[in-house]
C-alpha positions in Angstrom: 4.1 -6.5 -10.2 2.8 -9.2 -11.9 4.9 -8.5 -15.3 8.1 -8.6 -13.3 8.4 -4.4 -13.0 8.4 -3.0 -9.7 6.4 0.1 -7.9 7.4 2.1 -5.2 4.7 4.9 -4.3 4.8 7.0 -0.9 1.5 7.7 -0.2 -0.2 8.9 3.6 -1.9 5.2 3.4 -2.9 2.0 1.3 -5.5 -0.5 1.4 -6.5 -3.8 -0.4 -10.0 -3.9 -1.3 -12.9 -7.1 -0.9 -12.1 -6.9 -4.6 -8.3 -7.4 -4.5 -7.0 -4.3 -5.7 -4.8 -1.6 -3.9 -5.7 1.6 -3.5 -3.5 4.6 -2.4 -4.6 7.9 -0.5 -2.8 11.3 0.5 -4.0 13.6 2.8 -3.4 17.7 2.8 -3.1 19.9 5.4 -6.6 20.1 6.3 -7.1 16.8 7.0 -9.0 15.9 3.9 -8.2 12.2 2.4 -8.3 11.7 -0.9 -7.3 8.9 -3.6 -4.1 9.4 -5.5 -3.8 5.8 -7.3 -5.2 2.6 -7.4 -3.2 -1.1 -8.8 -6.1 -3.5 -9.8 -5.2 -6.6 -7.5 -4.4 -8.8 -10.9 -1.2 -7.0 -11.3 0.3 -6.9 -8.1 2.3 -9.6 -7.0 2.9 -9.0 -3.2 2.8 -5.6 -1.5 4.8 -4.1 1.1 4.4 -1.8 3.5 7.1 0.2 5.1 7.2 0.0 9.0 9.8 1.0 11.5 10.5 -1.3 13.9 11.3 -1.4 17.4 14.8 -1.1 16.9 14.6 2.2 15.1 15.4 0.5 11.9 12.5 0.3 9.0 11.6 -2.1 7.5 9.7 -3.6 4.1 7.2 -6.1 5.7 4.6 -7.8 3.1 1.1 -7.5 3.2 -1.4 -10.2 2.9 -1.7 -11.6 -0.5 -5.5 -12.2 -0.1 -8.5 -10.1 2.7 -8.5 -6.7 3.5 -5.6 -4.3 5.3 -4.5 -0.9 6.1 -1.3 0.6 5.9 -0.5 4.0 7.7 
């Protein structure tokens, strides 16, 4: 984060917006997405998105600082 904290939140997948910010979503049993938290894009610093490799062994891989992207 931009004020030098740090945030770690599990969620089913992320997104940066056109407008910068990151937006977080879960989904239930049925299938049904739905937002559980969004960081305006001024207050992040870098995001990362967890990813195993294909070694077996995951992995914190940062996301693009600036465009759009998905994270599952």
């Amino acid at each position: 984060m931009t004020d030098g904290s740090e945030m770690i939140l599990t969620a089913a997948r992320a997104t940066r917006t056109e407008t910068g910010d990151v937006a977080f979503e879960d989904v239930d049993a049925r299938g049904n997405w739905s937002p559980s938290r969004a960081v305006r894009g001024t207050q992040v610093k870098t995001a990362y998105a967890r990813r195993i490799g294909e070694d077996g062994v995951a992995r914190w891989v940062p996301q693009r600082s600036a465009g759009r992207w998905w994270a599952y």
